[in-house]
C-alpha positions in Angstrom: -60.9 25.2 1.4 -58.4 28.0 1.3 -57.7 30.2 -1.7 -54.9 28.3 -2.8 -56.5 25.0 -3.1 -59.1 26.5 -5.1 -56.8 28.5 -7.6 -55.2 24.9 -8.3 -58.9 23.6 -8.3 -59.8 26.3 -11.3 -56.9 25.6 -12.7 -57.2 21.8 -13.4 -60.5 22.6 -14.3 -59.6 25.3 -17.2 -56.7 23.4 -18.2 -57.0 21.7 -21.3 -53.6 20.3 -22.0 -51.3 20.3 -19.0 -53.3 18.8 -16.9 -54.4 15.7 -18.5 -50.7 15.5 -19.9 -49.6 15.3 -16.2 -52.7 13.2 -14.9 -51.5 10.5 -17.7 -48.0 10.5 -16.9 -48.8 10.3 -13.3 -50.8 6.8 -14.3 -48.3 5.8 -16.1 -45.2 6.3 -13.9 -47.9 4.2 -11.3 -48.2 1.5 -14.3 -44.1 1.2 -14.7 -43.5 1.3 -10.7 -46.1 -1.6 -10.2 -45.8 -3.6 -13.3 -42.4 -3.3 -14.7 -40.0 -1.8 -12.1 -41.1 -3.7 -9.2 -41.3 -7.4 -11.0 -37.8 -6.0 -12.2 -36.3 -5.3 -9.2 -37.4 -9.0 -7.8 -36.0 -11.0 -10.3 -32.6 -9.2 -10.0 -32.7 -10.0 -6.8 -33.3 -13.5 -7.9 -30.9 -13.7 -11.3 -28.0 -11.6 -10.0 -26.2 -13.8 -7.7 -26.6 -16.8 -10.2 -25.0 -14.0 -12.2 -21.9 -13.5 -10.2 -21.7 -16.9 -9.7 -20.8 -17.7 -12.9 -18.5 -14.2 -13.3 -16.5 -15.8 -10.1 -16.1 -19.8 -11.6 -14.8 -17.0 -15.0 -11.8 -16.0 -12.4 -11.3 -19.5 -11.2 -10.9 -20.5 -14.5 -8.9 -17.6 -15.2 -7.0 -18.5 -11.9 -6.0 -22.3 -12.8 -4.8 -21.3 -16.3 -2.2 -19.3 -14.6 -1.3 -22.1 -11.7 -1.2 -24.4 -15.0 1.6 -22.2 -16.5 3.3 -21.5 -13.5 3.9 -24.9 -12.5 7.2 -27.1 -11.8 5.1 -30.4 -12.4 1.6 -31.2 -13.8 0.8 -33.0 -10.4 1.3 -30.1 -8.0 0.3 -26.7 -8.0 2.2 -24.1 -8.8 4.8 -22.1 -5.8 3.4 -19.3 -7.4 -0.4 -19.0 -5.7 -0.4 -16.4 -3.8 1.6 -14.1 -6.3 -1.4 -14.7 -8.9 -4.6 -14.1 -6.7 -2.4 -11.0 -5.1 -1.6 -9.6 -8.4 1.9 -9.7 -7.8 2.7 -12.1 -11.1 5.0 -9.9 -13.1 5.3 -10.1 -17.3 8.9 -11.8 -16.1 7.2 -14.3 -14.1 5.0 -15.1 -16.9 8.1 -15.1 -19.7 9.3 -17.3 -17.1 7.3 -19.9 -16.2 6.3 -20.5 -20.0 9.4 -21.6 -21.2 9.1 -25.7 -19.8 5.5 -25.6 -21.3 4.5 -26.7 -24.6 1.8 -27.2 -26.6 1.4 -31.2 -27.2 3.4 -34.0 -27.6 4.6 -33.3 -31.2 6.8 -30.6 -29.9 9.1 -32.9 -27.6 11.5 -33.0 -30.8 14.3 -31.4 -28.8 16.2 -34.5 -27.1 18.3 -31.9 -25.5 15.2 -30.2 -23.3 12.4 -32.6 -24.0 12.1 -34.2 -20.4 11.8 -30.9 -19.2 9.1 -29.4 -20.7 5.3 -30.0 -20.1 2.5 -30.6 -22.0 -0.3 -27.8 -21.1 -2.2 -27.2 -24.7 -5.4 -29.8 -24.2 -5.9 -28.2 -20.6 -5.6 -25.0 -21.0 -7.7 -25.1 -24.3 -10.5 -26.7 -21.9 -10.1 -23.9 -19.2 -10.6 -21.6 -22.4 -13.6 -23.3 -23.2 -14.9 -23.5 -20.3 -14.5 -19.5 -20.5 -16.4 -19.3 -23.3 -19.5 -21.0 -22.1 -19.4 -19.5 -18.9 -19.2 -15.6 -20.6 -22.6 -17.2 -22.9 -23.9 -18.0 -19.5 -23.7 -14.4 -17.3 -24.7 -13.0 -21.1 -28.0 -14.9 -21.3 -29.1 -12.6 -18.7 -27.6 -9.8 -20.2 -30.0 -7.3 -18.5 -28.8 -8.0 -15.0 -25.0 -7.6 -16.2 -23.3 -4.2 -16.1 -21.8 -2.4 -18.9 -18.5 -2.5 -18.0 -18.5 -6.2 -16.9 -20.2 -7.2 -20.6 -17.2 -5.4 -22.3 -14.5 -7.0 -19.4 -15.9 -10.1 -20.0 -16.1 -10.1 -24.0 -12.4 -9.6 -23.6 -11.5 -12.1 -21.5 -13.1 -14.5 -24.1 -11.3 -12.9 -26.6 -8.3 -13.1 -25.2 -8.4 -17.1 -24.1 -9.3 -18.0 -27.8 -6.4 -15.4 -29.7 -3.9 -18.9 -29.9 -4.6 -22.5 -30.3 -8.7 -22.9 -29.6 -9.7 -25.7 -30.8 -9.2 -29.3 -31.3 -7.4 -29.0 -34.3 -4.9 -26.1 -33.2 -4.2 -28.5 -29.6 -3.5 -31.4 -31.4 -1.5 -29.4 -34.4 2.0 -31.3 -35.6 4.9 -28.4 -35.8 7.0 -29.9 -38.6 6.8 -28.7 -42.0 7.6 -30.4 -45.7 9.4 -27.9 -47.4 11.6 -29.4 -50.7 12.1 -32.7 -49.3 13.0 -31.0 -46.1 11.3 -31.6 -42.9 11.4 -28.3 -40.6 10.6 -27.6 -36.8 10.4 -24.5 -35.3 13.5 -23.5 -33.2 11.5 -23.3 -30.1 9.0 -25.2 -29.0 7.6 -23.9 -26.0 4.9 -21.8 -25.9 6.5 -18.1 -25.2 4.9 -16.6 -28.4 2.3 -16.5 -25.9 3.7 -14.2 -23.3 2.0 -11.3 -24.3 -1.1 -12.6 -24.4 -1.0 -14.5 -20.7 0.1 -11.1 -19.6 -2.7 -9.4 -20.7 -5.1 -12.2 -19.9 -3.6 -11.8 -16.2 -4.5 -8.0 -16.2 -8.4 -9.2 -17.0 -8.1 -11.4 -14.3 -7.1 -8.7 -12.1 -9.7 -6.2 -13.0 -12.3 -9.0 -12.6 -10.8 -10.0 -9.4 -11.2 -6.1 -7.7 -15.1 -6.3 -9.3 -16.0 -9.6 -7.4 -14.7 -8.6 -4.2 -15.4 -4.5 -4.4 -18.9 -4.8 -5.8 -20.1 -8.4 -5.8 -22.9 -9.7 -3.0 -22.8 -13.3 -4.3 -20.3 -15.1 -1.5 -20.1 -18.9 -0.8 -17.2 -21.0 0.8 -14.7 -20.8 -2.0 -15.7 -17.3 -3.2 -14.8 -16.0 1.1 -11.1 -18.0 1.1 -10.0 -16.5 -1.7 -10.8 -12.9 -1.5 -9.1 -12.9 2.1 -6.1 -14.6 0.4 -5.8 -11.9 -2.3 -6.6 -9.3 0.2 -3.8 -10.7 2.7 -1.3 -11.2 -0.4 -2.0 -7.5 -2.1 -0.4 -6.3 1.4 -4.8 -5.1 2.6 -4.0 -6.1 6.3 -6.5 -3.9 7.8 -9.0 -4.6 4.9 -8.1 -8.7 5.4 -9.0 -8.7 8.8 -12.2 -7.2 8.7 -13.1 -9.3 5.6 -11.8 -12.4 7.0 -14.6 -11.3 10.3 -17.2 -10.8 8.0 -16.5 -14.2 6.2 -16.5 -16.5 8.8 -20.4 -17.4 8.4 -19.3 -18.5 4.9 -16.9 -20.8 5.8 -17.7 -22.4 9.1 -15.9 -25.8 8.4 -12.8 -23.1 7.5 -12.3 -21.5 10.5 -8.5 -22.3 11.2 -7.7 -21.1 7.8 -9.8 -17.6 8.3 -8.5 -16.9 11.8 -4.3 -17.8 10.3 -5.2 -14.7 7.9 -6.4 -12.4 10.8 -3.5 -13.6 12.6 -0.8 -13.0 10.3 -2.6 -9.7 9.4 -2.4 -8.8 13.0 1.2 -9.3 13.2 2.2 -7.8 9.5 0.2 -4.4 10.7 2.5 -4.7 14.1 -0.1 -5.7 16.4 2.2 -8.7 17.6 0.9 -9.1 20.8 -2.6 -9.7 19.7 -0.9 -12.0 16.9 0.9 -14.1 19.1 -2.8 -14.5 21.5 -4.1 -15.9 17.8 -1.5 -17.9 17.3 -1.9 -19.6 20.6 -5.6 -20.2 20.3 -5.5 -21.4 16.5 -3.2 -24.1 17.7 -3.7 -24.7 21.3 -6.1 -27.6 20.5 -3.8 -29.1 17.4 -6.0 -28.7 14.6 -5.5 -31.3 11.6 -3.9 -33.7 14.2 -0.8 -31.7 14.8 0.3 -31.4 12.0 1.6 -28.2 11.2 3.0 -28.7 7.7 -0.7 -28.0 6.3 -0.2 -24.4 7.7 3.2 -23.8 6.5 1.8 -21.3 4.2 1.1 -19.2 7.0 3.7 -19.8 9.5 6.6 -19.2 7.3 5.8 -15.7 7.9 6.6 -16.5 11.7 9.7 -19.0 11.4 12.0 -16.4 12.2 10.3 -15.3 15.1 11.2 -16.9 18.4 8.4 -16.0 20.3 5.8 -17.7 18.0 8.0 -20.9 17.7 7.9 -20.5 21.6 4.0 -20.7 21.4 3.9 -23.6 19.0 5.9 -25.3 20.9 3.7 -25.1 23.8 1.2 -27.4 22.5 3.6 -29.4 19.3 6.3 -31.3 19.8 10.4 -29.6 18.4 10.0 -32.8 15.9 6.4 -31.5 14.3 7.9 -27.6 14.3 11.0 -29.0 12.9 9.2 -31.0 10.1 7.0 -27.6 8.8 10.2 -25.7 9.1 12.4 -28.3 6.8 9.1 -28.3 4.3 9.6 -25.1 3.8 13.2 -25.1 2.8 12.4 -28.1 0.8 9.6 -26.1 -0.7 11.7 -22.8 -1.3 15.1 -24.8 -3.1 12.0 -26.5 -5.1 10.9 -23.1 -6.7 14.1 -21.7 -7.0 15.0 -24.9 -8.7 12.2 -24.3 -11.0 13.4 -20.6 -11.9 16.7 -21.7 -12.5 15.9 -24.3 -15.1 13.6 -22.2 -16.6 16.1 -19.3 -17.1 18.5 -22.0 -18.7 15.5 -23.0 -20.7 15.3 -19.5 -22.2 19.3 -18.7 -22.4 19.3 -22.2 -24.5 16.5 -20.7 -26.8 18.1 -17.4 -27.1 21.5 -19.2 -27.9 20.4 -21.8 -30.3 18.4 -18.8 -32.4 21.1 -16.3 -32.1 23.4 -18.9 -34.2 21.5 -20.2 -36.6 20.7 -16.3 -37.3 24.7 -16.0 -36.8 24.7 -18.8 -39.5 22.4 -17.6 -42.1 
């Protein structure tokens, strides 16, 4: 034993305080480790994707709400996907869509606009609900949630109940007895909301970049759409080596993975490698030729002749021809939609600028 060894010997030996303070604290750090941190860490490991889970069916949630206000009919979805996952849906886009919406069937009392407007109120009030138990869900295991996801979330829910939450507000009759007089509001859509959908779309957005920058949960559903926002933000690079990574998640999704990469490919200018994609996506005719089911993808190549050259290596002119007249059919449908929305909203601006006029 060298003189060192025996100073620290005679020195735990003379010391009356220090070193049974560190002696204990040394047990007890030993204690925590083994008996706390350790079970801790396994059950985080356990809770945490269940966890996430239930943060990403928040965004889906989140997600329909906006398809809901965005679309042209209640039986299709909304032109407008790719805009909201991409966080490209604007406050006019919002104003927008919102003005053929309304709340329930007591405010069709305009036989001037009525057939154009739809009834949204009792869904989206269930989507909010559905919020709402899902946020008492993730905070039920409130130890395995982050700070800044407890406070995200707590807004969200805040925000989804603000207007018309509950069964009495959805089903609530506009017209008021005043005098004798029975009064209706002038408009009957929905656009007091504006303000708030827009700022429920910003929550969406933050808690869209914390699923897919910091989230390990990933399933099926959870892989497609991150590479679609990723693809849609204009992430190209980012896209194709998520869409890579994905693949194991979505085996049974493989054409729709590889059309990402593909279009990535050609948006980030390697065309050449595009166009060998494009040719092995489709060289064995997925979904039985058809090609209208990947419209979404190949209108990004219509204009291109050597991709239609491909195509029509293995699809017949009358199957390229069908997915390029969809797509026209398709585009004059939205820009139907936006142009009886905006005459929506000039005839609600109009009809209260005289009665003020009036007054």
């Amino acid at each position: 034993m060298n003189l060192h060894n025996l100073d620290i010997a005679a020195w735990a030996r003379g010391s009356v305080f220090l070193y049974p303070l560190g002696l204990s604290l040394f047990s007890a750090l030993i204690f925590w480790l083994v008996f706390s941190f350790a079970p801790f860490c396994t059950r985080r490991r356990k809770i945490r994707p269940l966890v996430e889970l239930e943060i990403i069916n928040i965004r889906n949630e989140l997600f329909d709400i906006f398809d809901k206000i965005m679309r042209h009919t209640l039986l299709s979805p909304s032109y407008f996907q790719q805009e909201i996952r991409s966080g490209l849906l604007t406050k006019e886009d919002i104003k927008l869509g919102i003005q053929n919406k309304c709340l329930n069937e007591n405010y069709l009392y305009d036989s001037k606009i009525s057939n154009s407007l739809l009834v949204i109120g009792r869904d989206i009030f269930r989507r909010a609900e559905s919020i709402d138990r899902l946020v008492d869900k993730v905070l039920n295991f409130s130890q395995y949630v982050h700070s800044d996801e407890i406070i995200l979330l707590e807004r969200i829910r805040e925000a989804v109940k603000r207007y018309d939450f509950g069964e009495e507000a959805v089903k609530k009759n506009p017209a008021t007895k005043i005098g004798g007089k029975t009064l209706l509001p002038l408009v009957p859509n929905i656009s007091y909301r504006a303000d708030n959908i827009s700022e429920l779309y910003s929550y969406y957005l933050e808690l869209q970049k914390l699923t897919i920058m910091h989230f390990r949960y990933m399933d099926r559903i959870a892989a497609m759409h991150n590479v679609q926002y990723l693809f849609g933000a204009g992430k190209y690079k980012e896209c194709i080596a998520y869409a890579k990574k994905s693949l194991q998640h979505a085996p049974d999704d493989k054409i729709f993975i590889w059309n990402y990469i593909c279009m990535s490919q050609y948006k980030i200018g390697a065309k050449e490698s595009a166009y060998r994609e494009l040719y092995y996506i489709y060289k064995d005719r997925p979904h039985n030729g058809s090609l209208v089911i990947s419209r979404s993808f190949l209108g990004h190549l219509v204009s291109d002749s050597k991709a239609m050259e491909i195509l029509l290596k293995t699809h017949s002119t009358s199957e390229v021809e069908q997915m390029k007249r969809t797509l026209e059919q398709e585009g004059s449908q939205r820009r139907a939609f936006l142009q009886q929305n905006q005459m929506l909203l000039d005839y609600f601006e109009n009809k209260t600028a005289d009665i003020l006029s009036s007054a």
